[in-house]
Structures are given as C-alpha cells and as structure tokens.
C-alpha positions in Angstrom: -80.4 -11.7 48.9 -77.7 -11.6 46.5 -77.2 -14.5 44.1 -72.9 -15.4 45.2 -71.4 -17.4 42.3 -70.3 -20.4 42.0 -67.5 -22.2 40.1 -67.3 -26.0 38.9 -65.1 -27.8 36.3 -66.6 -31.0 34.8 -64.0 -33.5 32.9 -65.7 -36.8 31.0 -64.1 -38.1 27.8 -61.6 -35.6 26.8 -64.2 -32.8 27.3 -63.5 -30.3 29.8 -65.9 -27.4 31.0 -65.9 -24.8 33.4 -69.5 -23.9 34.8 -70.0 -20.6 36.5 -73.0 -19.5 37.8 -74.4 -16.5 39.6 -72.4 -13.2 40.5 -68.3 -13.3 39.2 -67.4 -10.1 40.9 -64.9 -9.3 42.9 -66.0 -11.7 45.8 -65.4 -15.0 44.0 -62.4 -13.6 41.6 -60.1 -15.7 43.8 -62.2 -18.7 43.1 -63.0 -18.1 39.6 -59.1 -17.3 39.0 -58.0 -20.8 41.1 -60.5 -22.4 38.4 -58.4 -20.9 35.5 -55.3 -22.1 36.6 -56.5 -25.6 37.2 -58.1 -25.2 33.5 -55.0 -24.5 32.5 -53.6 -27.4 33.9 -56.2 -30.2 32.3 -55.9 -28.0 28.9 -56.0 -31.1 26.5 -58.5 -31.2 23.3 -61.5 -29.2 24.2 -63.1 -26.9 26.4 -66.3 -25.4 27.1 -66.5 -22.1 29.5 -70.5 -22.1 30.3 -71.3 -18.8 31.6 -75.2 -19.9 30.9 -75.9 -19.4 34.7 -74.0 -15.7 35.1 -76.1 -13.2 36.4 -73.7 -10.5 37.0 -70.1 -9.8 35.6 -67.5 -7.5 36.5 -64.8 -6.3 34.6 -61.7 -8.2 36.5 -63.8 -11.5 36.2 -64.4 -10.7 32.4 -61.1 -10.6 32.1 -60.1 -14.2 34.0 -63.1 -15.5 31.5 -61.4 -13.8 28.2 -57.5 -14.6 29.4 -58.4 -18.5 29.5 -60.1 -18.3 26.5 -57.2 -16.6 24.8 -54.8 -19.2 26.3 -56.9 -22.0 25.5 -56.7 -20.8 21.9 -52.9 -20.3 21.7 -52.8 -23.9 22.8 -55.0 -24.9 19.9 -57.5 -25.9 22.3 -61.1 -26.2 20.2 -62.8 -23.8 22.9 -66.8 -23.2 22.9 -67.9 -20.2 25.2 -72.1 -20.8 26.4 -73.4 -17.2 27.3 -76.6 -15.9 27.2 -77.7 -12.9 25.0 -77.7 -9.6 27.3 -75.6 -8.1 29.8 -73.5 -10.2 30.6 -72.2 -11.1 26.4 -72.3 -7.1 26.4 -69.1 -6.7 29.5 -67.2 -9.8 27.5 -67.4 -7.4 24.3 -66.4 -4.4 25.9 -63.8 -5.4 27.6 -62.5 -8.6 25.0 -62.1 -5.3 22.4 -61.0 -6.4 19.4 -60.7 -9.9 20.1 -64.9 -10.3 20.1 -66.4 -10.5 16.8 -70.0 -10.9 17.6 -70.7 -10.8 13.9 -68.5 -14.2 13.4 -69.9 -15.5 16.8 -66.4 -15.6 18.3 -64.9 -14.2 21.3 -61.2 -14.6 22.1 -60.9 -17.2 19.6 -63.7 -19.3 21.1 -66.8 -20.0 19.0 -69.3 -18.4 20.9 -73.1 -20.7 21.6 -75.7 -17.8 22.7 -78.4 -18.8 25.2 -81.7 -17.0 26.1 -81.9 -15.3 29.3 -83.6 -17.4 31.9 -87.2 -15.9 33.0 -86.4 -13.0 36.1 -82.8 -13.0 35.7 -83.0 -9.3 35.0 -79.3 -8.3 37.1 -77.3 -5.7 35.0 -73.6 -6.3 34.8 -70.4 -4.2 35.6 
C-alpha cells in the first residue's frame, strides 16, 4: 500500500515549520501547494521546511519545496531545509540547478540540515 503524504505547519515562538511526510507527487501537489501559500502568509523570522519524513519526490513538488524556499529567502527569512541524504536531496539538486550547493550545504538559499535515512525507507524518487 502506498505511503500518501501528508502536510502540517507547526507555528510556536516565531518559529514556523512545514512538515511533509510520505509521497509529494502529483496526488497531494494541491495540498502541498495550499501549504506554500499559507507559508507565505505567516513568513515572519524563520522557517524550517522538514522534508525528514519524504519518501518519494516528484519533480512539480520539488519545485513547490524550492519556490518557497527561494521566496523565503528574498524575504530575508533565516530558512533551514531538514532532508535526509538519498533520493529524495538528489531530485531537490537536479531540479534546484544552480541554486543547490551541496558543497556549502545550501539549497535555494536555505542552509541545508541532512538526516539519515530511516531503516526500510528504500522508495526511489521522481
């Protein structure tokens, strides 16, 4: 049975984060792109996007993920992407371009914090 994903956004002290979890494909891009623009609304001092539960990515939903954190960063907003090492860091790269620096630990102007994989999550991405 597939794994559906799931988005929340958490707000305590000035800190906001946006926890995904599971598949961001296609199925929940309206969801994940509802999340972005109430993100987008709350934008104050900081933000976490904490893709530590993804277990598949697509492209579009890559790009949702990267266009917040670009916007977050042309608001100034200090912005801290949580992603684990493997396939699902890989589709941010390829499709963030330029704008990823893995060497620097940055993509889209977020610092980025990588997490292990969690045992038998072994889903590829798109």
């Amino acid at each position: 049975m597939p794994d559906s994903g799931a988005t929340r956004l958490l707000l305590a002290d000035g800190q906001l984060t946006l926890v995904c979890s599971g598949e961001l494909d296609l199925a929940l891009r309206a969801e994940l792109e509802q999340a972005r623009r109430e993100v987008l609304g709350l934008l104050d001092r900081s933000l976490v996007v904490d893709l530590g539960r993804v277990t598949l990515l697509d492209c579009a939903s890559a790009r949702v993920v990267l266009g917040l954190l670009d916007e977050s960063r042309r608001r100034d907003v200090r912005t801290t992407l949580v992603c684990p090492d493997g396939p699902v860091l890989r589709v941010l790269h390829l499709v963030a371009g330029p704008v990823a620096d893995p060497v620097a630990g940055r993509v889209a102007g977020a610092r980025l914090l990588r997490t292990r994989l969690a045992p038998g999550r072994s889903r590829s991405a798109s």
